[in-house]
Every structure is written in C-alpha cells, then in structure tokens.
C-alpha positions in Angstrom: -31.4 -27.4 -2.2 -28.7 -27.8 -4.4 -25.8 -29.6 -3.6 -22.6 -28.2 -4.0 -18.9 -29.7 -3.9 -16.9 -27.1 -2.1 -13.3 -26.8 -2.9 -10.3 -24.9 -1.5 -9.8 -22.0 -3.8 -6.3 -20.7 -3.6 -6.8 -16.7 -4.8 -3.6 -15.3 -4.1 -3.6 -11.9 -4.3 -0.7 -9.1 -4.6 -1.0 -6.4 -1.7 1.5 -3.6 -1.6 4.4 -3.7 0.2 3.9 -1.2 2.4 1.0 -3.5 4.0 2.6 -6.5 3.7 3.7 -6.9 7.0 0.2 -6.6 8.6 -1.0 -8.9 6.6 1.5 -11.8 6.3 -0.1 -14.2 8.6 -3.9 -13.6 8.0 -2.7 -14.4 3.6 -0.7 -17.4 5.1 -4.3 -18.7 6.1 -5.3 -17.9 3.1 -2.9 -19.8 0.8 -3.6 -23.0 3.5 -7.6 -22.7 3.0 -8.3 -21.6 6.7 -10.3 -18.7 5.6 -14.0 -19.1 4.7 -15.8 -16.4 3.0 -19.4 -15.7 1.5 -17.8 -13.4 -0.9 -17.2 -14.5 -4.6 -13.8 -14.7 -5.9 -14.5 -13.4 -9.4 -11.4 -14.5 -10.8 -12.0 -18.2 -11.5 -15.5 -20.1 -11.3 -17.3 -23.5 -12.2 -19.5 -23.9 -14.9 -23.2 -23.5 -13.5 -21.7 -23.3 -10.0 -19.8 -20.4 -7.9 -16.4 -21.7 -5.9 -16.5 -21.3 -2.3 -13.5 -21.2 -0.1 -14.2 -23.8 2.6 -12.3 -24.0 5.6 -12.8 -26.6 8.3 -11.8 -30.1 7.9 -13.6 -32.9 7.8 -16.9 -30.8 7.4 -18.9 -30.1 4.7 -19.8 -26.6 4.1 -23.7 -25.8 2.7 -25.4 -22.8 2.0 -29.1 -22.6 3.3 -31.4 -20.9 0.9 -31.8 -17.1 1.4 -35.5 -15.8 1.6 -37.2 -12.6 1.9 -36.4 -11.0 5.6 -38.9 -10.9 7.8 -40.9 -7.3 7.3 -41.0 -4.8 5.4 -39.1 -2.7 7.6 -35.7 -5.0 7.0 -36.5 -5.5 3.5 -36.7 -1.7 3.0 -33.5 -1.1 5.7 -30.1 -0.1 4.3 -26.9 -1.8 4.7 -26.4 -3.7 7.8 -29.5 -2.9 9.2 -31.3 -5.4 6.9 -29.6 -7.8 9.4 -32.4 -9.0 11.7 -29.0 -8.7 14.7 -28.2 -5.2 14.2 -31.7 -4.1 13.7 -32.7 -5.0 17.1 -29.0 -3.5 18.7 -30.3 -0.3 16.9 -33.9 -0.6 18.0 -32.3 -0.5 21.5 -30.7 2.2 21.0 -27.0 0.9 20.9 -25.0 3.4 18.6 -23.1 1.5 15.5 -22.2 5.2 13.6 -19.0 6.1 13.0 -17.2 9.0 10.5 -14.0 7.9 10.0 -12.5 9.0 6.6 -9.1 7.1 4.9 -7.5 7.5 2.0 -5.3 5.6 -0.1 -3.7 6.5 -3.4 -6.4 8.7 -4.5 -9.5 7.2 -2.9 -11.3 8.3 -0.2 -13.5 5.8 1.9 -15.6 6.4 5.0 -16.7 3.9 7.3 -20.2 4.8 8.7 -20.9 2.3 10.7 -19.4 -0.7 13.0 -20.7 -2.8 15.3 -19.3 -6.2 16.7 -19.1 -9.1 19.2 -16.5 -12.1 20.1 -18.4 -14.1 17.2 -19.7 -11.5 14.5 -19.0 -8.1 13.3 -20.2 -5.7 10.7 -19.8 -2.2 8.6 -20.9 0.0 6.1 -18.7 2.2 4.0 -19.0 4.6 1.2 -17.4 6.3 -1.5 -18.0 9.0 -4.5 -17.9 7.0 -8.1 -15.4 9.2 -9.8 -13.8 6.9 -12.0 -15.2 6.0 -15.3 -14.4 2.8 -15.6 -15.7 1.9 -12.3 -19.1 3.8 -13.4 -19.3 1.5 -16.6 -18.7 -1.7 -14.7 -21.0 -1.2 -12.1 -23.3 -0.6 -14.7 -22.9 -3.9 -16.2 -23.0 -5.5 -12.8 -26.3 -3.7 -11.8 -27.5 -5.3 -15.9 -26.7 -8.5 -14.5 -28.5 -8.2 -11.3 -24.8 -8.8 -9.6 -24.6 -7.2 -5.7 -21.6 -9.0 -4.4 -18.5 -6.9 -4.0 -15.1 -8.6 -4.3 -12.9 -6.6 -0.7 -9.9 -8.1 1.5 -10.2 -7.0 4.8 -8.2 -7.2 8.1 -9.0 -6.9 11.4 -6.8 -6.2 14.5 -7.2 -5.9 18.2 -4.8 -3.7 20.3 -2.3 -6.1 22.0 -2.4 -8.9 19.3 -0.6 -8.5 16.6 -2.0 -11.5 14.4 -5.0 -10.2 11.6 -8.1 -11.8 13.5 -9.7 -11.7 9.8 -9.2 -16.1 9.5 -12.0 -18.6 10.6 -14.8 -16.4 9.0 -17.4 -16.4 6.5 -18.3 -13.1 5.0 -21.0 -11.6 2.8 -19.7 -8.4 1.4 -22.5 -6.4 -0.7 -23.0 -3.2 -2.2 -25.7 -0.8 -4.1 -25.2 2.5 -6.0 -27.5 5.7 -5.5 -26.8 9.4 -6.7 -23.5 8.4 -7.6 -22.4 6.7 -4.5 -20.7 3.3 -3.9 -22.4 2.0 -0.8 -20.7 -1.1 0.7 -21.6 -3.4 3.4 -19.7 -6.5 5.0 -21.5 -9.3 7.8 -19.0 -11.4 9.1 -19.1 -14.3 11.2 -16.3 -16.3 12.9 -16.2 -20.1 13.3 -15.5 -19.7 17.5 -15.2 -16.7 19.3 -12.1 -14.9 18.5 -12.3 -10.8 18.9 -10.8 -10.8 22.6 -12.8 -8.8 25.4 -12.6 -5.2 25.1 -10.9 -5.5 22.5 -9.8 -1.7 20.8 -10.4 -2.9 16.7 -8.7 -1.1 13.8 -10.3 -2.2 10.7 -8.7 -2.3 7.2 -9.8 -2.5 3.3 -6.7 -3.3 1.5 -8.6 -4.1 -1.9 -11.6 -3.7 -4.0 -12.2 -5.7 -6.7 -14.0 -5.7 -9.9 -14.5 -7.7 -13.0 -16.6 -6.9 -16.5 -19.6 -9.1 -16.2 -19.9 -9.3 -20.3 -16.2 -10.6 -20.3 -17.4 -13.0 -17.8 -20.3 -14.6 -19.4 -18.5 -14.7 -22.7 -15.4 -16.5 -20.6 -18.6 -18.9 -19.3 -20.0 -19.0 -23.0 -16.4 -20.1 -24.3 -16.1 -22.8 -21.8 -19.2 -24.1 -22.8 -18.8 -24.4 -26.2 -15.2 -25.9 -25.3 -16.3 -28.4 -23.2 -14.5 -27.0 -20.0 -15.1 -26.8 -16.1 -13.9 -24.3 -15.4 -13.3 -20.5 -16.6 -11.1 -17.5 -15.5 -11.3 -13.7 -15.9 -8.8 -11.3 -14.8 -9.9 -8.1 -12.7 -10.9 -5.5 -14.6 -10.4 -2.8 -12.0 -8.4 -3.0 -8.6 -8.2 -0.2 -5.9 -5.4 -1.4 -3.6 -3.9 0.4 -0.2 -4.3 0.5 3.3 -7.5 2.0 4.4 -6.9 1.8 8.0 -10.3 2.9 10.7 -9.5 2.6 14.4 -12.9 1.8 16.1 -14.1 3.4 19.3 -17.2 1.3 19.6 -17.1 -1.1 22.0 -17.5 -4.7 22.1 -21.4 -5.6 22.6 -21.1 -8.4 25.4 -24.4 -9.4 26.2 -25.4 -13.3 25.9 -28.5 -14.5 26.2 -30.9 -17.0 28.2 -32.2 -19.4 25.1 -35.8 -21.5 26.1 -35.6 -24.8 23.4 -38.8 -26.1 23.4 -41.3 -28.3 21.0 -38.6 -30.6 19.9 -39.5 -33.5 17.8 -36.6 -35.9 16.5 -33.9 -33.6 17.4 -30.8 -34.4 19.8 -28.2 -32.2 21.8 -29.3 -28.9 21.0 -26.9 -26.6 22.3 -27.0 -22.5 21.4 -25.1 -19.4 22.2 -26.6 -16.1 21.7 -24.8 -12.5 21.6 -26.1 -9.2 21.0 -26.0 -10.0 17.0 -26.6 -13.9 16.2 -27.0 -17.2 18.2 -25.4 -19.6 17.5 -27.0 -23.4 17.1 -25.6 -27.2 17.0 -27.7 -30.3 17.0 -28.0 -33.8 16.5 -30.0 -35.5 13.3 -30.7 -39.1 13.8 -29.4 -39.6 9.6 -25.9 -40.4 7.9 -24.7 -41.3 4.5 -25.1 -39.6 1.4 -23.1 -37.6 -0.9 -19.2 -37.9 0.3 -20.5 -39.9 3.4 -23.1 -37.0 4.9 -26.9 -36.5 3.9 -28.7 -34.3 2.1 -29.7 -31.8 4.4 -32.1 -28.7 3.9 -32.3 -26.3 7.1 -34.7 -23.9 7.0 -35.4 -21.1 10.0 -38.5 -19.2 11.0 -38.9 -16.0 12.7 -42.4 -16.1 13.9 -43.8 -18.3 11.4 -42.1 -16.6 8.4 -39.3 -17.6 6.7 -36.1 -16.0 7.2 -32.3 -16.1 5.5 -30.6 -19.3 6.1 -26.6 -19.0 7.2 -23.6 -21.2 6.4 -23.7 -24.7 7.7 -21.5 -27.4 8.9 -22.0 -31.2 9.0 -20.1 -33.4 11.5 -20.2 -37.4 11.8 -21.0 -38.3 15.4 -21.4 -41.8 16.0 -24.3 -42.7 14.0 -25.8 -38.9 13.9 -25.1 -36.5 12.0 -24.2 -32.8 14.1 -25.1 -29.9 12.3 -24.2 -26.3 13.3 -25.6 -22.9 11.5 -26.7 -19.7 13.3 -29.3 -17.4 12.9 -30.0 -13.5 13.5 -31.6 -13.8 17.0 -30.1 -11.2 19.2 -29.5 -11.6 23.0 -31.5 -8.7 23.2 -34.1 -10.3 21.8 -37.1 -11.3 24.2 -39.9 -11.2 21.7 -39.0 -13.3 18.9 -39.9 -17.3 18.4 -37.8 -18.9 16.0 -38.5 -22.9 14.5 -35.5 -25.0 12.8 -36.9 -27.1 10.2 -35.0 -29.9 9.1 -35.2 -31.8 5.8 -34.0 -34.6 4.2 -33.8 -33.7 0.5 -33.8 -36.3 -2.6 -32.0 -33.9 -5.1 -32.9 -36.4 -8.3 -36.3 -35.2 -7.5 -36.4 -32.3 -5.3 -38.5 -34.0 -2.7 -37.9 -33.1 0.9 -39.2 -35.1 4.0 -39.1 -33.4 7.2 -36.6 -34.8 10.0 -37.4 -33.4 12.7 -38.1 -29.3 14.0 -37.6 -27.6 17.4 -38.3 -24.0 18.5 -36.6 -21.6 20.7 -36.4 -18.1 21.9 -34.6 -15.9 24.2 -36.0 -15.5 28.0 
C-alpha cells in the first residue's frame, strides 16, 4: 500500500452570512484541523499524491485499499445502498426514504434518503443539471473518471446547539443520469457523538467544483517547474443554506460480536451498530516510517475481499494499536468477516502477514 504523509490542510472557506452563525464553531474545527474528511479539497494538492485533512493527534491516518464490494447486488446498488451497512438495514426492512425539498438561491435539492446511528450516518440527494457550466464540468470530470464531489455539510441535533459535523471522515460521491446530479455522503465519527433520539436537521451549505483540464495543466506546470505543490481555484460554487429536518429515527441496535481464530493478534475489542462495527487491536510490531510500521489491513466478507475504511495507528507499549471499522451491521447474523494484517516493505511491495482473526455477529 502506498504510504502517504498526511498533513493538516487548512481550506477556509467563505459561507454567507446569513449561515454564519450555525456554523461558526463546526469552521473553528476546521481552521484547528479537528475535522477529518474522505472528501478531496480540490483547491490545493501534492504532486502524485491527494492531501488529506487528518485529525487526531499523535495518530497516523492510512487509507486501506478499496476493492470491489462483495456481490453483484452492491456493486450494481445506487447511492448509499452500495454500503454493505445500509444494505442490510434495508434488507430488514428499516425505511431510510425521505422527500424533503430546499432551496437556496435558485437551486433546488432533495434529500431522498437518511439513515443514521451515534457513530455513522448517511444520505442521498439530487438535483436537475440546469446550468451550463456545471453540465460542461461534469463532463470533464466524468473524462477523467473523477466521482468525488467537493460539499460542506452540518449536522445538528435538537437541544445542542454545536454543528456535530467535527471528528468525522466522510466520502462524498456522486453520478449523473438523464440529466440528474445524484449525490451521496457516508460519514463516520471518530467516537459516538449523535446523542440518543436525537431529532437531526441536516445542511449543504456548499457544492463545489473545479475544471479537471485546468487541474492537470496546474499539475503539468508544477512539474515542469519543479514544484510540490499546485492550486486551482473553484470553477463553480453553489453556496446557501439547504436546511432538511429528519424524521427518521436513530437506529440503536448493537450487536453480540463472536472473535474467533486469532493468530498473533492482541486486545481485540469491537462495537457494532445497525451500520458499521467498529474494530481496535494490538500488532506485536513498531517502528517505521515517523516511528509506526508499514501496515496493510485488509477485510474479508466471506472469503471475498471487501472496501478497506480509514485507519489509525497508536503506540502502546511495545505494540502497535490499530483501529478501522468495517460495514458489518448489528443486524447482521450471517456474515463471517477475517482481518488480515500485513507488514508491507514499500521499496519492494512485499507484504508478510502479521497475524489474522475472524469474527461475526451472534
């Protein structure tokens, strides 16, 4: 796997000022690098390499390598439902639709689907592509096989006034058919923070887009300059408040996790909810790169591969802890899932295996 050293990117970004108030405390988090997201900031990037805003300290960040999902019936879902999580909530019958409609200086946006727990939540929203100049970048983005949209979101819970939206990594894609702008966003927080029956309102307050040729000529020009690092501007920006209060309720089932066949693995530890499980353990290796090792994780859904999640590496004593998550849902019974572990020697791309365990939900 390739190793990447993560940096706090600063992205400020100008909201109006009739949101500014709401969202004053989640952009001071921002601004002190406390917010981890899987989304690109398009505005300024490495050579080679995409910056990724990293948030805890003293950990190292890593993103495990994203496979093919597990059948053909994820592969071909749409929007959230290609997560493994919310497939399974929906195969049980537990309703994530929604129609709520905003609009904001000119632009209309539905939200058709929400679904959350303490840990993770996610949507899908839509749009009609009306503009012309977001037609023509899209376009070049689809050219360039790009599917990551650029969106600042916030999240509030009835009785707390603070944007919840800090602590979490987020993927935010997107795909266009017949002329619609289909977006979807998988968040997950670092610890539980949505509070118990918590009433949610949701909000987009941007959507971002840059020109993908103006990109790769900025990463061209670098190049030839010898520099390393490049910046575009935004080529298009909706901004507002699209503002969605959500009547689904908090999904608060956990689940009973068996760990079994456990070869040279320490202090496992899981908690499962209704969309992901979360999973820390002990590797009997440190050193490395900025003091930890090079680590590959890879997870298995019943013998296949499956996507990898974010990762975080702590020193403990003379192990290393790591902690990622996967897609097993607490409603889950079925499923057997392995955590492979691997040393990697990056000169080479050599991997020797650590050590593996299983588990699965009872």
């Amino acid at each position: 796997m390739e190793e990447e050293i993560l940096k706090v990117l600063k992205n400020e970004t100008e909201i109006p000022e009739v949101v500014m108030t709401k969202v004053k405390n989640g952009r001071e988090h921002i601004l002190k690098g406390e917010i981890k997201q899987d989304m690109l900031p398009k505005k300024s990037q490495k050579i080679g390499k995409l910056i990724i805003t990293l948030a805890i300290a003293a950990s190292i960040l890593l993103i495990l390598i994203t496979k093919n999902p597990v059948s053909a019936a994820i592969e071909n879902a749409f929007g959230i439902s290609r997560d493994s999580g919310v497939a399974t909530i929906e195969d049980k019958g537990i309703d994530d639709q929604l129609d709520l409609v905003s609009t904001q200086n000119g632009h209309e946006i539905k939200l058709t689907k929400f679904i959350a727990t303490k840990k993770k939540f996610a949507f899908d929203y839509q749009f009609k592509i009306e503009d012309e100049k977001l037609k023509e970048l899209l376009a070049k983005m689809s050219a360039a096989d790009v599917n990551r949209q650029d969106i600042q979101l916030g999240l509030f819970a009835e009785g707390h006034p603070e944007n919840l939206f800090y602590g979490v990594v987020s993927q935010s894609t997107f795909e266009v058919r017949a002329g619609v702008f289909y977006g979807s966003v998988i968040a997950n927080f670092d610890k539980e923070t949505i509070p118990d029956n918590a009433k949610l309102t949701l909000h987009i307050y941007e959507l971002a887009w840059v020109d993908q040729e103006a990109l790769k000529q900025a990463e061209i020009d670098a190049q030839n300059n010898n520099l390393d690092s490049f910046s575009v501007p935004n080529a298009l920006v909706y901004q507002g408040d699209w503002e969605y209060q959500i009547d689904n309720h908090i999904l608060t089932q956990v689940a009973n996790t068996e760990i079994f066949d456990v070869n040279q693995i320490s202090d496992i530890k899981t908690k499962g909810d209704a969309l992901q499980t979360s999973v820390e353990f002990n590797i009997p290796v440190t050193g490395g790169d900025l003091g930890f090792p090079n680590i590959d994780v890879k997870a298995y859904k019943n013998g296949v591969e499956v996507a990898g999640s974010s990762m975080t590496m702590d020193k403990v004593d003379d192990k290393t802890r790591i902690s990622i998550w996967i897609d097993l849902s607490a409603l889950d019974t079925s499923s057997v899932y392995e955590i492979k572990v691997f040393q990697v020697d990056v000169a080479n791309d050599s991997a020797n295996e650590i050590g593996h365990f299983k588990l699965k939900n009872k």
